[in-house]
C-alpha positions in Angstrom: 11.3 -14.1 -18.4 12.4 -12.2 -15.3 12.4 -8.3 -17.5 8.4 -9.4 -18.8 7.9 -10.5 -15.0 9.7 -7.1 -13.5 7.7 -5.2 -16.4 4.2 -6.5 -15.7 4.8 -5.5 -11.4 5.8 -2.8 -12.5 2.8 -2.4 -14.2 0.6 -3.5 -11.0 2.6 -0.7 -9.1 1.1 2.0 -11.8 -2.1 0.7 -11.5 -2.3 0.7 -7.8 -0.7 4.2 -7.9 -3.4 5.1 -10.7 -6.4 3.6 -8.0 -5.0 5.5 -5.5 -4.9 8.7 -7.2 -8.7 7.9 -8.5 -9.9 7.6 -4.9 -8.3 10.8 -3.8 -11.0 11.7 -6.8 -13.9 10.3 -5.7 -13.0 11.9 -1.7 -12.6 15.1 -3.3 -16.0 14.7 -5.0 -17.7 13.2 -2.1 -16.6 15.9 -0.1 -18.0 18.7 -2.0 -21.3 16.8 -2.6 -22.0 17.0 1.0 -21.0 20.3 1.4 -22.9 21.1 -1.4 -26.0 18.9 -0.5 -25.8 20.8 3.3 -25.8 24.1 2.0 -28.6 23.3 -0.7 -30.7 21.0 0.6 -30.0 21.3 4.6 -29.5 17.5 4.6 -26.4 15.6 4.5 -25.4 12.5 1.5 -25.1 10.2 4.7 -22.6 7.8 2.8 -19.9 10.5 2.4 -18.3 9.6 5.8 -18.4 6.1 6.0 -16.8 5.8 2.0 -14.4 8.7 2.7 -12.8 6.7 5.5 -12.8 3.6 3.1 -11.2 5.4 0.6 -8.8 7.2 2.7 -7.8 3.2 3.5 -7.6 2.9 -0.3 -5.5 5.8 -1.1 -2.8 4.5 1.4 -2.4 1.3 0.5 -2.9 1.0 -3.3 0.0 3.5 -3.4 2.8 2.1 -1.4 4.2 -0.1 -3.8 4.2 2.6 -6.2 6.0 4.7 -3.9 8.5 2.6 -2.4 9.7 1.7 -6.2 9.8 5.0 -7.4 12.7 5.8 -4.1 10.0 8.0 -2.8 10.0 6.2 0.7 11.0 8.2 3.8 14.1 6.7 4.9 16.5 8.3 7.9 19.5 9.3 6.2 21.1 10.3 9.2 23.3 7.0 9.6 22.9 5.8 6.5 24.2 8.9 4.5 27.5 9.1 6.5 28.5 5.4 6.1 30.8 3.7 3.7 29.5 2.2 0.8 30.5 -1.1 2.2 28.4 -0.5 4.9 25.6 0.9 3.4 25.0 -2.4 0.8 24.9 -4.2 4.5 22.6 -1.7 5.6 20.3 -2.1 2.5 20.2 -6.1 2.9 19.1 -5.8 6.6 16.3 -2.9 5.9 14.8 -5.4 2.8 15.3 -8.6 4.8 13.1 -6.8 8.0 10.7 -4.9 5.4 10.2 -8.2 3.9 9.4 -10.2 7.1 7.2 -7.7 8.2 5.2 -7.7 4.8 4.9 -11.2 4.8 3.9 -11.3 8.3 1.8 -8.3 7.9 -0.1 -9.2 4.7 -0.6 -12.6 5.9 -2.5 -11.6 9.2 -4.3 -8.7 7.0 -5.8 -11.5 4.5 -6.6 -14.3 7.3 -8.9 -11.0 9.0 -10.7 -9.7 5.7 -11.1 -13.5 4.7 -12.7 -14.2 8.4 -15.0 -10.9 7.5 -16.2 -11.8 4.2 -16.6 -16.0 6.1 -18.7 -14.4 8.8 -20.7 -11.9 6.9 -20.0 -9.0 8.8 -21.2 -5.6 7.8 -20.5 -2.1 8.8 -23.4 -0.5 11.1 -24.4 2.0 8.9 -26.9 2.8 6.4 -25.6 1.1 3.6 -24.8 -2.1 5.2 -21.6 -2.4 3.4 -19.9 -5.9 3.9 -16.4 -5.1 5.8 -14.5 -7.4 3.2 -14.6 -4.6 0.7 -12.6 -2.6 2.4 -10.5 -4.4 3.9 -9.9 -6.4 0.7 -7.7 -2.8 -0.3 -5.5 -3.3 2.5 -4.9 -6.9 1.5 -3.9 -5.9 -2.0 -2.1 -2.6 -1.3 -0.2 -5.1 1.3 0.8 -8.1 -1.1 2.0 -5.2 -3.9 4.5 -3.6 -1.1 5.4 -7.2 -0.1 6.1 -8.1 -3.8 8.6 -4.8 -4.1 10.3 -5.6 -0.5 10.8 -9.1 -2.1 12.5 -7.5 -5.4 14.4 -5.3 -3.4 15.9 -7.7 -0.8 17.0 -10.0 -4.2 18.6 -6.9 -5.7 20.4 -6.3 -1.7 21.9 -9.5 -1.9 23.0 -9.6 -5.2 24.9 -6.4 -4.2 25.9 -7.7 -1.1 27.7 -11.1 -3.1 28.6 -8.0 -5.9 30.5 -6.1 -2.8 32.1 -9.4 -1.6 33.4 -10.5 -4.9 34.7 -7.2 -5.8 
């Protein structure tokens, strides 16, 4: 149960990292329609902006998750590299247990603010009208992925912690 469980996260991470890597697309492509519809036609896409900076949101979020379980998170090493092992599986459990207090905390705040959005109608000011929700909505996922690896990886700290303690 727990390896299918592990497996189909693991599979949420890809697809977040795989959403992410399609908005960098679709900012890519915005970008150079503008440019292109400037230079053309002398007048500007007007959405490019506003759905750049949603994106940009996107990009960030849907890929933390896959980040931080791939080891690719920036971590100080400073310390932590010059410490016994001992110390370091200590270390590890006190990072997850803050990473995952903060992601709880985090995410939680995050969804009560999209959900009082989407409640209250609110739109961006712009031409398209666009209801806020939307993109704030990435955040909230992005958010509950990263929380869902910080909660793998404090389980794994403290079975290495009791691991340590029992060897």
């Amino acid at each position: 149960m727990m390896n299918r469980t592990s497996h189909f996260v693991d599979r949420l991470y890809v697809i977040g990292a795989a959403l992410s890597g399609l908005s960098i697309i679709i900012v890519v492509c915005l970008v150079l329609g503008e440019i292109f519809a400037r230079e053309a036609f002398g007048r500007s896409i007007l959405v490019s902006v506003e759905y750049t900076t949603y994106l940009l949101v996107a990009i960030t979020f849907f890929g933390l998750a896959y980040t931080q379980r791939m080891g690719q998170m920036i971590y100080v090493g400073l310390i932590y590299d010059k410490v016994s092992a001992q110390t370091r599986v200590w270390m590890d459990l006190g990072r997850t247990t803050i990473a995952l207090a903060y992601g709880l905390i985090v995410t939680w705040y995050v969804f009560k603010f999209t959900y009082n959005s989407y409640d209250l109608d609110q739109r961006a000011m712009t031409i398209m009208n666009t209801p806020l929700y939307l993109p704030q909505a990435t955040m909230v996922v992005g958010l509950v992925l990263i929380t869902v690896e910080w909660c793998r990886a404090f389980f794994i700290s403290i079975r290495r912690v009791i691991g340590s303690r029992l060897a």
